[in-house]
C-alpha positions in Angstrom: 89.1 109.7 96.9 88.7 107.8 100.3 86.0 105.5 100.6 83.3 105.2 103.4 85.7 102.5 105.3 88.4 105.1 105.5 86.1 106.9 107.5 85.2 104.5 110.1 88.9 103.8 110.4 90.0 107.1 111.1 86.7 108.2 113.5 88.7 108.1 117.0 91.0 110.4 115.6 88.1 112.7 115.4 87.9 112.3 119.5 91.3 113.7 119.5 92.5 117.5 119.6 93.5 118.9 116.3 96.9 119.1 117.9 97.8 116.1 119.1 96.1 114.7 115.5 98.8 116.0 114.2 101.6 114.4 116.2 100.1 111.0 116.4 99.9 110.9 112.7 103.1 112.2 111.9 104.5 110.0 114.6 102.6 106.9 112.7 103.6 108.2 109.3 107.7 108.6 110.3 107.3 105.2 112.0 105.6 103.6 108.5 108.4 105.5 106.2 111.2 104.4 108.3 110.0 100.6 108.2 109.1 100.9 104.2 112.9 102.0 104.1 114.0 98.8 105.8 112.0 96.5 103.9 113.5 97.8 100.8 117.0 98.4 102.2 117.4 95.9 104.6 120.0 93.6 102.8 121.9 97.0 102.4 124.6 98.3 104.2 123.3 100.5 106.6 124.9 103.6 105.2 123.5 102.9 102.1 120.1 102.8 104.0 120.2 105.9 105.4 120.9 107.5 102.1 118.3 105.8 100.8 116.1 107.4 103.4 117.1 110.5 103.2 116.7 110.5 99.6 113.0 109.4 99.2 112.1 111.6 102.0 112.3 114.6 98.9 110.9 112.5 96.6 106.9 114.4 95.9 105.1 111.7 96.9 106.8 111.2 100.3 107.0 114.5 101.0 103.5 115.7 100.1 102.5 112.5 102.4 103.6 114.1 105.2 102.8 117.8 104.7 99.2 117.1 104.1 98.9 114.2 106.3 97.6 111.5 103.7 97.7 107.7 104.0 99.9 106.3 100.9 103.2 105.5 103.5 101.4 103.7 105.6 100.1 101.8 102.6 102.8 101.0 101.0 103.7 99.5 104.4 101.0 97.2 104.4 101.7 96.4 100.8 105.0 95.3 101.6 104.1 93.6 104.7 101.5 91.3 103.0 103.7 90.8 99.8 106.4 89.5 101.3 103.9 87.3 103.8 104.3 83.6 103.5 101.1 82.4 106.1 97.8 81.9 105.6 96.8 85.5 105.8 98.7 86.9 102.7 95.9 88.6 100.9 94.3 90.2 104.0 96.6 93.6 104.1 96.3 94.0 100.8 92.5 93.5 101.0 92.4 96.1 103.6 94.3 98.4 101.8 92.1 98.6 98.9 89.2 99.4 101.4 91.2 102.4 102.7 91.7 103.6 98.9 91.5 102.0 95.5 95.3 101.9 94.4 96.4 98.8 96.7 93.9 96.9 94.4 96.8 97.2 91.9 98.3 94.0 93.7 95.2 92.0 93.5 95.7 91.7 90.1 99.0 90.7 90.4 98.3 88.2 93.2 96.3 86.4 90.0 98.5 87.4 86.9 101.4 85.8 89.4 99.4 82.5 89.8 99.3 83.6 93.7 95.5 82.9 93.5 94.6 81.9 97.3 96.6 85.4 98.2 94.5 87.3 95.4 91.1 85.3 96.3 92.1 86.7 99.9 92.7 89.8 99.4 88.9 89.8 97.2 87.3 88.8 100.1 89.5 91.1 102.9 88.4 94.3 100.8 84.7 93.2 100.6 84.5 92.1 104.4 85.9 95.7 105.2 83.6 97.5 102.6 80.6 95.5 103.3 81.6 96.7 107.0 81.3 100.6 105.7 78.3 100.0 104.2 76.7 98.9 107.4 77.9 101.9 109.2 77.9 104.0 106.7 75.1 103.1 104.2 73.9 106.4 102.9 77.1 107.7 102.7 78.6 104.7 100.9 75.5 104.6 98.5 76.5 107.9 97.6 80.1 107.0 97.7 80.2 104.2 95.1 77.3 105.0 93.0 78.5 109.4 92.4 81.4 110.7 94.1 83.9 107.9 92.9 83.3 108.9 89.4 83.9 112.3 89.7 87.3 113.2 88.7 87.4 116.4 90.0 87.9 115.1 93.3 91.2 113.8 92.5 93.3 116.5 93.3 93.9 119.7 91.6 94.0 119.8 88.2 96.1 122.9 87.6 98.5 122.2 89.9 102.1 120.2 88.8 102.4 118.2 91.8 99.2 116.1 90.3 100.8 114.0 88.1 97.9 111.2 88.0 97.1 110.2 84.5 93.5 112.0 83.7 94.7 115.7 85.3 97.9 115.3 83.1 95.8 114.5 80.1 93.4 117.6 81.4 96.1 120.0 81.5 97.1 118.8 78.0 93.6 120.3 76.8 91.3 117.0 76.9 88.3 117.4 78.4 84.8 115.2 78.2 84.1 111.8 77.2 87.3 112.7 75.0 89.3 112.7 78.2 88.1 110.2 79.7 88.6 107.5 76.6 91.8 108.5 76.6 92.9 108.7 80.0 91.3 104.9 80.3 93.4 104.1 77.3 96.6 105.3 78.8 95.5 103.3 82.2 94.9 100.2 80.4 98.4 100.1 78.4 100.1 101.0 81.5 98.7 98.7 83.6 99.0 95.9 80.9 102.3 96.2 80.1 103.1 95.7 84.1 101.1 92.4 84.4 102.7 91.6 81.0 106.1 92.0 83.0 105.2 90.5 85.6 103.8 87.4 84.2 107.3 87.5 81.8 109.3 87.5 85.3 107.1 84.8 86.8 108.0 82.8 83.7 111.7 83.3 83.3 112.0 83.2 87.2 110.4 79.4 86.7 112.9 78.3 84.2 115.8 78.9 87.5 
């Protein structure tokens, strides 16, 4: 589910021992998670901070994060980081974020449904920069990337398993399968990610009228 630019972004950790792999990106990862916990909790008191860290840390996704070593803490970071920018360069981490894996893109739509279009036309051109970048690394392997793999949805984790909860496995495990599943699982993205811009367009709008 990584693209090609993921790749060349993690390459010198290939120069490192397994090992010390490990330790660096757990060290990065605890670093990212405490820093996503102080952006969210930093007008807290600081017990209530650490409760709040404690708590997330045995929340699925956080903990999956770190036992297998994926990416999503250290993109929500950059998330936060670029959302709550206020320079010229909100729209780039965002941009880059997207490169590293699709679900960051999520905010380039609201960067436009929020009328924020110079961070959304940003964050366009961040993600193409670091794509087109993979491509000329990478240019068989992001050929096959973008025109194959990314439609294959058994890549997406495994289906069987209850700790996939992304929309087209649930709808798989229900018994869907085919162009049946697919239709609907699209369906069920859609309205979901509708009804968020809808909000978020209806918060932009009431925020206006204060």
């Amino acid at each position: 589910t990584y693209p090609p630019f993921a790749a060349v972004i993690f390459t010198p950790f290939s120069f490192l021992p397994l090992g010390a792999t490990d330790i660096v990106w757990l060290l990065l990862s605890a670093a990212a998670y405490l820093l996503v916990v102080r952006q969210l909790a930093r007008d807290w008191p600081r017990a209530a901070a650490v409760a709040l860290s404690v708590a997330l840390a045995w929340v699925i996704p956080v903990r999956n994060d770190f036992r297998f070593g994926q990416i999503e803490v250290l993109l929500v970071l950059a998330d936060l980081f670029d959302l709550r920018c206020q320079t010229w360069s909100k729209g780039i981490l965002v941009g880059l974020a997207t490169a590293l894996k699709f679900t960051p893109g999520l905010f380039i739509l609201y960067y436009f449904v929020s009328r924020q279009y110079r961070a959304g036309l940003t964050a366009l051109a961040s993600s193409a920069a670091s794509t087109a970048l993979a491509f000329a690394i990478l240019p068989l392997q992001s050929w096959r990337y973008f025109t194959n793999i990314v439609f294959d949805y058994h890549r997406y984790g495994v289906v069987h398993s209850v700790g996939n909860q992304s929309a087209i496995n649930t709808l798989h495990r229900l018994g869907l399968s085919g162009l049946g599943l697919s239709l609907v699982a699209v369906a069920v993205d859609l309205i979901v990610v509708g009804a968020a811009l809808y909000r978020t367009r209806h918060s932009e709008s009431r925020d206006a009228m204060f």
